[in-house]
N, C-alpha and C positions, 0 to 999 in steps of 0.2 A: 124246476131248475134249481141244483142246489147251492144255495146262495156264497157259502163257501168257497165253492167251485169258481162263480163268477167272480168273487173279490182276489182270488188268487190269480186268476186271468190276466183281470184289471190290473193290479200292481204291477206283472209282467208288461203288460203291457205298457205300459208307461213308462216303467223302468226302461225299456227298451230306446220308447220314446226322447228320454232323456237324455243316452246315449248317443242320437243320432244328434241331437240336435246340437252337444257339447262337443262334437266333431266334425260341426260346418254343416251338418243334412239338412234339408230341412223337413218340419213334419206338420208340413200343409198348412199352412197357417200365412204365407209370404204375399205381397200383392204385385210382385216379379211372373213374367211367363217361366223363368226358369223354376221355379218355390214351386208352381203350382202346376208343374210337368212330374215334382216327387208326388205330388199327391195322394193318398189313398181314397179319401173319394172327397165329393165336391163341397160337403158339409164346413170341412174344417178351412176353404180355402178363402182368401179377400174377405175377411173381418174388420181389417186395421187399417183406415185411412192413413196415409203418408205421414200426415202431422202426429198420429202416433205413433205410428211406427218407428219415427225418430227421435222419439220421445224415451225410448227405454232401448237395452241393448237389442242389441240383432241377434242374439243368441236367445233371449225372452221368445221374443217374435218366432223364432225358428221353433221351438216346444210350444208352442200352442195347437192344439186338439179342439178349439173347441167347436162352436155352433152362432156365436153369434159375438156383439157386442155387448156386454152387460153394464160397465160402466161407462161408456158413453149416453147407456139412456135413462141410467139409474139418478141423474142428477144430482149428485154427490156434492155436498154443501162443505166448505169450511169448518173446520174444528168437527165432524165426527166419526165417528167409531167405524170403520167397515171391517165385513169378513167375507173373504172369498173361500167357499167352500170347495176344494177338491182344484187348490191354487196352481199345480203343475208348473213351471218356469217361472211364473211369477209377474209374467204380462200385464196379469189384471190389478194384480197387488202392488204393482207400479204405478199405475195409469192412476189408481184408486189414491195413491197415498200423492201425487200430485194434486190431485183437487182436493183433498181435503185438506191439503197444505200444511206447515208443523205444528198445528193448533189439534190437527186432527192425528188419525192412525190408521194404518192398514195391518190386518194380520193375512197372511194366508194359512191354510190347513189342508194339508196331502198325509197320505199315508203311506208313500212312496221315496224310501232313501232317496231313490240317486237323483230323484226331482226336489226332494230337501235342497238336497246338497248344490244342485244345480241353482235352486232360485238363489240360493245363499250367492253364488258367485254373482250372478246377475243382479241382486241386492247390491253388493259391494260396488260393482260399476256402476251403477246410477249413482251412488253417493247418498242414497234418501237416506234419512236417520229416520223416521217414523215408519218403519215396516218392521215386523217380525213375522215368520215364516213356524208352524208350530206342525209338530206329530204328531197325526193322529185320523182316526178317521169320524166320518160327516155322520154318522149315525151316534159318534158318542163326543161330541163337540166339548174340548178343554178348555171351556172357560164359564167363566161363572153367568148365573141368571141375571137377567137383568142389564145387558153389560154393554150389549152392542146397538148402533145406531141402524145400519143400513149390512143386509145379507144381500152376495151377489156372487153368481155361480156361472159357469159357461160349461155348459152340456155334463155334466158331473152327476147331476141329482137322479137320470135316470141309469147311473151304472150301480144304482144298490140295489141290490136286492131287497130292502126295507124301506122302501118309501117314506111307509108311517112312520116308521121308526127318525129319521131324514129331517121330514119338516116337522116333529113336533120340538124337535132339538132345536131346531132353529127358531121357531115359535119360544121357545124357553132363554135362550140366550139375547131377543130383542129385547129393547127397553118398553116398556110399552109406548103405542103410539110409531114403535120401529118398523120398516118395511123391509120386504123380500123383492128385492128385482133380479130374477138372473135369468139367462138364456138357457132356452131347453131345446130337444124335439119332440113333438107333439104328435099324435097321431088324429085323423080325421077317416071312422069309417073300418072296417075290417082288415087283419091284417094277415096276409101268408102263412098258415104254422110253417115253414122252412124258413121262415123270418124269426119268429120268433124261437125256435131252437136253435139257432147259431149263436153260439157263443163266442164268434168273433165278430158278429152285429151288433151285439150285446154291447163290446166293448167299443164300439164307434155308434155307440147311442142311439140305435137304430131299436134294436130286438125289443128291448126295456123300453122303451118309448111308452109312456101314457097317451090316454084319446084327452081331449079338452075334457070330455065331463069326469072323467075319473080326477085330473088333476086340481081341477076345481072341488068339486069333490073329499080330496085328502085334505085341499087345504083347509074347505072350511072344517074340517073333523080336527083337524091340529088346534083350531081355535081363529084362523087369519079371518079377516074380510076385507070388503074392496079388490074380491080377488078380477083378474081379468089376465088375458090371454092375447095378448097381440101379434098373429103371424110375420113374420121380417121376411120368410122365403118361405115359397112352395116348390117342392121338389118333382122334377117333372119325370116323362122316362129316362130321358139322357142321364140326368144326374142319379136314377136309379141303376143304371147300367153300371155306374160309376162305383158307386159303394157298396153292389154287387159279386161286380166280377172275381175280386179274391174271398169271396164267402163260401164256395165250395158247393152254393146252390148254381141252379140252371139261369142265368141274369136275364137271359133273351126270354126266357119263359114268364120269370117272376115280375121282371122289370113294368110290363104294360099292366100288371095287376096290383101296382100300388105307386099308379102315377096320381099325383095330386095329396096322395093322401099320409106323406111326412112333410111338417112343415117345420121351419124355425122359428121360435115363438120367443117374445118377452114374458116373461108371467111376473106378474106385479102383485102384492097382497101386501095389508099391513095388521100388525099386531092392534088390538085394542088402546087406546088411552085410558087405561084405567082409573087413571089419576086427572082425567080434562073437568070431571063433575066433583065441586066442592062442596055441593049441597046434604044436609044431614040425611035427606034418603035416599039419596042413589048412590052413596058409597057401601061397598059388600067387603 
């Protein structure tokens, strides 16, 4: 699949996203029965406990896409550095620059004008002074080595085409001793080719999905450890029917041949501490 092809998808798509969401839509993200009547499938839908959801605009909430919670379980400490990779409305670049409170900072990073522009407005209504929202994309991350405390993603990482390319940028940007927690979809077990040629599963995180051992895998090849993988949902047939049915594939066919086997996953890794051993021989 030519990678091109898919990052051009993606931006549309999103862009699109952005749109809906800047004129009241919602795009599955809501924890209302009506939010999650617009739904495209069941992936992106009841993320956001109440308490945050109240916490940032209702316009944030409405552009969210993703797969899971990232900063609720990334434990996000006072005073430091996060980046959300592939930021879209800016939900998480909200949530994130509240816990780490003005000692600390959030950036986000899209490669998607009208999601720029959108998290911008949704910046401005929260009020946070410690966010900035940057352009650009997740395989060539604009900021310097060394820089960041804590990377966290919601279902983003598998619409590259470059994986490796992905986490060793992130790998390059933690301080060492820095960690990776974001939310992904995971695969467990064989998956459909009519799954994986849709380039519009692709872009609802499906197509692209890694298995646990590939993702483990890239990471430690990036350099990470402590990697680990934690399912939050297993996707049954129902919710396969779900994210399905506008794919263009047969869903009552495909549906019972990959039940069980997309999950929702935490993936946790941390960057080396380079710097934890003071002794004159184990420093390189």
């Amino acid at each position: 699949m030519d990678k091109g092809n898919i990052k051009e998808v993606v931006k549309d798509k999103y862009a699109q996203a952005a749109v809906r969401a800047a004129t009241g839509r919602s795009s599955c993200c809501g924890t209302s029965p009506a939010s999650a009547q617009d739904c495209c499938d069941p992936i992106t839908s009841n993320l956001y406990g109440d308490g945050e959801a109240a916490a940032v605009p209702e316009e944030a909430l409405r552009a969210s896409l993703g797969c899971g919670n990232p900063t609720a379980l990334a434990k996000l400490q006072p005073g430091e550095i996060v980046l959300d990779l592939g930021s879209g409305g800016g939900i998480d670049v909200l949530l994130s620059a509240k816990r780490v409170g003005p000692t600390g900072k959030a950036y986000g990073l899209d490669m998607t004008d009208e999601m720029l522009a959108f998290a911008e407005q949704n910046k401005a209504k929260s009020g946070l002074t410690n966010v900035e929202f940057l352009k650009g994309e997740i395989e060539n991350i604009p900021l310097p080595s060394d820089s960041v405390d804590v990377i966290v993603s919601n279902c983003v990482i598998n619409l590259s085409g470059d994986k490796d390319r992905v986490l060793h940028e992130a790998f390059r940007v933690l301080k060492p001793g820095g960690r990776l927690a974001v939310s992904d979809v995971v695969v467990r077990g064989e998956v459909p080719y009519e799954i994986r040629r849709s380039l519009e599963l692709w872009v609802g995180c499906v197509a692209g999905a890694l298995s646990e051992t590939e993702y483990k895998e890239k990471l430690a090849a990036a350099g990470f450890e402590s990697v680990d993988i934690e399912a939050t949902r297993v996707y049954d047939v129902k919710d396969a029917r779900e994210f399905l049915r506008s794919s263009g594939v047969d869903a009552d066919a495909i549906a019972p041949q990959v039940k069980d086997k997309f999950i929702s996953a935490f993936v946790r890794a941390q960057k080396p501490n380079f710097h934890s051993c003071c002794e004159p021989t184990c420093c390189r």
